[in-house]
C-alpha positions in Angstrom: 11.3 6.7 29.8 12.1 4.5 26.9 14.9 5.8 24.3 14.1 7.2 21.0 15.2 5.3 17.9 16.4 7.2 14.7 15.4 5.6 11.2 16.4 6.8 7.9 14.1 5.6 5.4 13.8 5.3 1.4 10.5 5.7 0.0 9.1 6.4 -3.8 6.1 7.9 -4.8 3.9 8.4 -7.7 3.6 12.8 -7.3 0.3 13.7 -9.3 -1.6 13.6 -6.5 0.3 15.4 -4.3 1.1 19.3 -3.7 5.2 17.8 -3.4 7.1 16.2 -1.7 7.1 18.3 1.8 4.2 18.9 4.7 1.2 21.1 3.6 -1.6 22.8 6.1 -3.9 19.6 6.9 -7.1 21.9 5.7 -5.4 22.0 2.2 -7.6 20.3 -0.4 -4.1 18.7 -1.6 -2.0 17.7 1.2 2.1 16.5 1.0 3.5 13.0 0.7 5.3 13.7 4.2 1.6 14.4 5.2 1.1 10.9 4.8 4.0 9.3 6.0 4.0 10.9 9.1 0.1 10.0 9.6 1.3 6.3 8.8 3.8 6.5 11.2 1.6 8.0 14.1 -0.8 4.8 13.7 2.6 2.5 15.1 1.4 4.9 18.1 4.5 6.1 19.0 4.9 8.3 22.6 6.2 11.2 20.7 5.0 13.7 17.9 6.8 12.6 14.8 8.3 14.9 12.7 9.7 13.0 9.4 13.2 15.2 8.1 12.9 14.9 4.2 16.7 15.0 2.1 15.5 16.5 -1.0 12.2 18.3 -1.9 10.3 17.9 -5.3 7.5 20.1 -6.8 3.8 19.2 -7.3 3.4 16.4 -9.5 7.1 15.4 -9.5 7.4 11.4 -8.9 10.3 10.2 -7.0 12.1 7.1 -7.6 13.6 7.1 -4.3 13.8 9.6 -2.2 15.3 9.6 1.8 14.4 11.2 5.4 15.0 10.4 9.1 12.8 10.0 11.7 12.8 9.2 15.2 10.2 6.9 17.0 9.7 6.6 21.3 7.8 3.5 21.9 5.9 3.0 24.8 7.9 1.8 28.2 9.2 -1.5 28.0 8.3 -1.7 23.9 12.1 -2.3 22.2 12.5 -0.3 18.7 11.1 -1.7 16.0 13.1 -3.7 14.0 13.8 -2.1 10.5 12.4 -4.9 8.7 9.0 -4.6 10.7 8.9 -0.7 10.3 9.1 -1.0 6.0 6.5 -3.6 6.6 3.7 -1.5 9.3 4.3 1.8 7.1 3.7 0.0 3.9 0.5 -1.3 5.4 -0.8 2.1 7.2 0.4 3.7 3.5 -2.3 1.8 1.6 -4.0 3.4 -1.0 -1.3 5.7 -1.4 0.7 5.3 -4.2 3.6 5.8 -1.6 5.7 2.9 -0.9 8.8 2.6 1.9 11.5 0.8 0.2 14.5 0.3 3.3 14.6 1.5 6.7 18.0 1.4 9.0 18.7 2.5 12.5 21.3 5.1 12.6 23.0 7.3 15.1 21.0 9.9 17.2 22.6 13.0 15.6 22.4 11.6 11.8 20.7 14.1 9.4 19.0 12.6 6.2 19.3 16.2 4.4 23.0 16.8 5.6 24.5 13.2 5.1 23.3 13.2 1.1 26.0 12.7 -0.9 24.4 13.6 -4.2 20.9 14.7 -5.6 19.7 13.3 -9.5 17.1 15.0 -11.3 15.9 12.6 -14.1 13.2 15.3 -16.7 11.8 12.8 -19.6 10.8 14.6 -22.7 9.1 13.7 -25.8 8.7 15.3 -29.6 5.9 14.5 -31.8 3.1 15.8 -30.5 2.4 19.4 -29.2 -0.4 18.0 -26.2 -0.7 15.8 -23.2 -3.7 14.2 -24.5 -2.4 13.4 -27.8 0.5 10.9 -25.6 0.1 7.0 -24.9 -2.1 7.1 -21.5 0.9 5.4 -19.5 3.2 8.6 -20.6 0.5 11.4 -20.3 2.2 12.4 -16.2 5.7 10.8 -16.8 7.0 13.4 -19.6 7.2 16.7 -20.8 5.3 17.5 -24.9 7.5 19.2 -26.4 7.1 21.6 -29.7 6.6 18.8 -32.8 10.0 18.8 -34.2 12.8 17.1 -33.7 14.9 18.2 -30.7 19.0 19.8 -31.5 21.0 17.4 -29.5 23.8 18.4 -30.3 23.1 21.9 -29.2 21.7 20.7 -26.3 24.7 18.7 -25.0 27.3 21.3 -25.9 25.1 23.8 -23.8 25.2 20.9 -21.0 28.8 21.3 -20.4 28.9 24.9 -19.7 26.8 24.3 -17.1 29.1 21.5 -15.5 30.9 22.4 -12.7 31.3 25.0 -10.0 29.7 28.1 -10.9 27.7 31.6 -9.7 23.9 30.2 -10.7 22.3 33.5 -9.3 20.3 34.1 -12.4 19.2 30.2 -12.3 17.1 30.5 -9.5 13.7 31.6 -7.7 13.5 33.8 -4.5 12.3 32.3 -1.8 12.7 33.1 2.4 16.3 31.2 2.1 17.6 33.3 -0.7 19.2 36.4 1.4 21.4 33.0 3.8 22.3 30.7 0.9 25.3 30.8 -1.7 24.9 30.8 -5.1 27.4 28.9 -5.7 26.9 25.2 -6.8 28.6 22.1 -8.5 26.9 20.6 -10.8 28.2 17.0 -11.2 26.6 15.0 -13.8 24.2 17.1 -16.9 23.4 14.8 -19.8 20.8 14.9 -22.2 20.8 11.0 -23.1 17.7 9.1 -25.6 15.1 7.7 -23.3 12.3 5.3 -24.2 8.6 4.4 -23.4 7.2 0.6 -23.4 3.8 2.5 -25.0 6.2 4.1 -27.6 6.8 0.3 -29.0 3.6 -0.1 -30.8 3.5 1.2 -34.2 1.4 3.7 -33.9 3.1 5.4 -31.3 6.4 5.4 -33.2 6.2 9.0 -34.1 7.6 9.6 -30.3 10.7 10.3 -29.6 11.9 10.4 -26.0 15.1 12.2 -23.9 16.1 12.6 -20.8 17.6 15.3 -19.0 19.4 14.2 -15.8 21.1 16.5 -13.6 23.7 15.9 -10.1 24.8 17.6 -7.6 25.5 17.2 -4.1 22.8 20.6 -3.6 20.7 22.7 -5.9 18.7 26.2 -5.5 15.7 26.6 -5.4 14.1 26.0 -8.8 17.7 26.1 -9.8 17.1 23.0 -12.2 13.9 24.4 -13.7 15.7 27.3 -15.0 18.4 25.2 -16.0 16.5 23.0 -18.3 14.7 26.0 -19.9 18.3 27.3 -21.1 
């Protein structure tokens, strides 16, 4: 029997269309971007099922800028492992439409775990004053930010509240319940919490100069579940 190959792959994706990041049931009217990698990867035709091991999940709608996962691939007898070049370039082909794209792929140990090897997670949140509604922002903005109330944001406020949250702390009341709740500690470090000015290309033109745009990024080498929702809403 031929040997297995591990992968770990990058990959970015554009989330609107998607119900996140992770495998939904295939009769769901809005299926998961692993949903679609793994189907891209089963058209290589590979002897075994494939299941693709994500690092870090995101929500419906969330885009990723690069995310990571490993997968292992059994070729047929006598068919050597892909090289990683060739796998970026047969994903990105069996991905098409999608607005999914494989950025690297490497071979790595048998035993290497995508999710357990991640050194740190960023969470970039883009945010915009001047108008109140989604419709009322530059078309190229409309799924890439958050409206906020039409008034200027307190910074200041905002950055002194940042630092409290820096650090190792008890972030019970900062997350949702889920099945992993009663198993997982609720303590986490948070690394890196800035609220920084952002910009849009849109926001150039005149009449968009009324917007003004921030980002919220947030690191940690693990989070909660929906820790950094919470977090932001503080």
């Amino acid at each position: 029997m031929a040997a297995r190959a591990r992968y770990l792959i990058y990959f970015q994706y554009w989330g609107t269309g998607y119900s996140g990041v992770m495998k939904s049931p295939s009769h769901q009217p809005v299926l998961g971007v692993q949903n679609y990698l793994e189907a891209a990867v089963q058209r290589l035709r590979p002897v075994n099922e494939v299941n693709i091991s994500i690092s870090s999940r995101t929500d419906s709608g969330v885009h990723a800028l690069c995310n990571s996962a490993h997968l292992d691939i059994q070729r047929k007898e006598g068919k050597p492992p892909f090289a990683a070049e060739l796998l970026v370039e047969a994903l990105n082909f069996h991905l098409k439409p999608e607005p999914i794209s494989v950025l690297k792929a490497f071979r790595v140990a048998d035993d290497f775990s995508a999710r357990f090897r991640a050194l740190s997670r960023t969470y970039v949140y883009r945010l915009v004053t001047g108008c109140c509604q989604r419709s009322h922002l530059p078309v190229f903005e409309r799924n890439l930010c958050w409206p906020m109330a039409n008034r200027p944001l307190n910074a200041d406020a905002m950055k002194e509240a940042a630092q409290i949250l820096l650090g190792t702390h008890d972030f019970s009341t900062f997350r949702s319940l889920n099945s992993e709740t009663p198993f997982k500690s609720p303590l986490k470090t948070l690394l890196q919490v800035d609220l920084t000015p952002g910009f849009s290309i849109a926001s150039q033109q005149s009449f968009h100069s009324h917007l003004e745009f921030w980002e919220l990024t947030f690191r940690s080498r693990s989070f909660l579940y929906k820790q950094i929702l919470k977090c932001r809403k503080m």
